[in-house]
N, C-alpha and C positions, 0 to 999 in steps of 0.2 A: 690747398693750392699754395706753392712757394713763390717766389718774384724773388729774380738778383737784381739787385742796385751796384750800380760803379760808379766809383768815383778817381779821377786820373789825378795824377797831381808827377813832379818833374823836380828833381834835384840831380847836381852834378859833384861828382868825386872822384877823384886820384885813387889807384890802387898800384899794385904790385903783386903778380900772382907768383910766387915761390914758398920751397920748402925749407927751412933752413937746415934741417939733416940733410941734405941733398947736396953736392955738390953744382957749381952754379952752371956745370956742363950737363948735367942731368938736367935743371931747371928750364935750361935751356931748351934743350930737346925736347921736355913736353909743355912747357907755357910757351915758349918765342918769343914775340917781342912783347909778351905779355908780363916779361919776367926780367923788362929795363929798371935798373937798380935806383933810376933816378924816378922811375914812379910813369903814368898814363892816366889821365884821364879819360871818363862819361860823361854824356848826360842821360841819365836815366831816364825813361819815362816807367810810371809807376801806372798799374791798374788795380785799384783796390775793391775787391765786391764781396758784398755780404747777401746771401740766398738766407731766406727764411719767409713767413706767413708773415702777409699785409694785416697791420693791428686794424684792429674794426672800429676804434675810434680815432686814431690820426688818418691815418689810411697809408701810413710808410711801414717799410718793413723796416726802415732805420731812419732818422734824420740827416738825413745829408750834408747840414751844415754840422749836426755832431760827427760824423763820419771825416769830412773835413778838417777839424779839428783837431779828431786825433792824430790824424793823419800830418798834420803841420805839427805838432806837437810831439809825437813819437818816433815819426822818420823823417822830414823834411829838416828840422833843428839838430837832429840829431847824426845824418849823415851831409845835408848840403854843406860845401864848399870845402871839403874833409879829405885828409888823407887819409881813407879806411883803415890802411897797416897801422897808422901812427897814433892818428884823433881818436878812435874810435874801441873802445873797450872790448866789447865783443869779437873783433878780429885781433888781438893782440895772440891771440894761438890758434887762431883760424884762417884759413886761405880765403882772403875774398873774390872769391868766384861768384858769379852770377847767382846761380845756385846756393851760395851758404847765404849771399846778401839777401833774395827770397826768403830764407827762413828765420836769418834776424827780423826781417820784417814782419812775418806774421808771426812772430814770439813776441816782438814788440806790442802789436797789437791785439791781438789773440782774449789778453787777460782785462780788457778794454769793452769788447763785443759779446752781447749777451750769448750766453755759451748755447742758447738754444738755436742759435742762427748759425750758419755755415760762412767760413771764411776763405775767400781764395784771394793770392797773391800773381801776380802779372808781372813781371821785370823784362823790361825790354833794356839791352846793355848799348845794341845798337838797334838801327828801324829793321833790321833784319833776325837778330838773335835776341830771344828772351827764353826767359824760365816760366814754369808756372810750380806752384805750391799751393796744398789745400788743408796740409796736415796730415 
């Protein structure tokens, strides 16, 4: 028997979705105003869940407060209040899209969760748009 666990958690960041091989009339035509030079902010809402077998002596398929943790520790620290293009290491040659920010996030965390458990990623950009990631 599996059981997922989630745990939500919410940071906010600045991005700019462009190419820079691209002319900023291209950029334009497929980012929009996703691709103002002066940058746009999120607030993110994050779903973080770990599916795996309930231990027969705690009775969690993870700790939640460890899940928490990493989670304030891994991506909360490390992308809140950030201008992805700029602060942030991993898009410095990556387009922060929804999409690639999902999978910085479960690479972040990934190497963290026991690898026998499954990991899915949730990113809402807005309360209407989000990604999912599973690996």
């Amino acid at each position: 028997m599996k059981v997922k666990v989630s745990r939500k958690a919410h940071f906010n960041a600045a991005h700019r979705l462009y190419r820079p091989d691209w002319s900023f009339e291209k950029n334009d035509a497929v980012f929009g105003k996703c691709n103002n030079p002066r940058f746009h902010g999120h607030n993110y809402d994050l779903i973080v869940s770990v599916t795996g077998k309930i231990d027969p002596e705690t009775g969690y398929v993870m700790d939640m407060k460890q899940l928490k943790d990493l989670i304030k520790a891994e991506v909360e620290d490390a992308l809140d209040h950030k201008n992805l293009n700029v602060e942030v290491p991993e898009f410095k040659a990556l387009n922060p899209t929804a999409e690639n920010i999902a999978v910085v996030i479960f690479n972040k965390l990934r190497p963290h969760i026991d690898p026998s458990k499954e990991l899915e990623i949730v990113l809402y950009e807005t309360p209407r748009n989000f990604v999912t990631y599973s690996g």
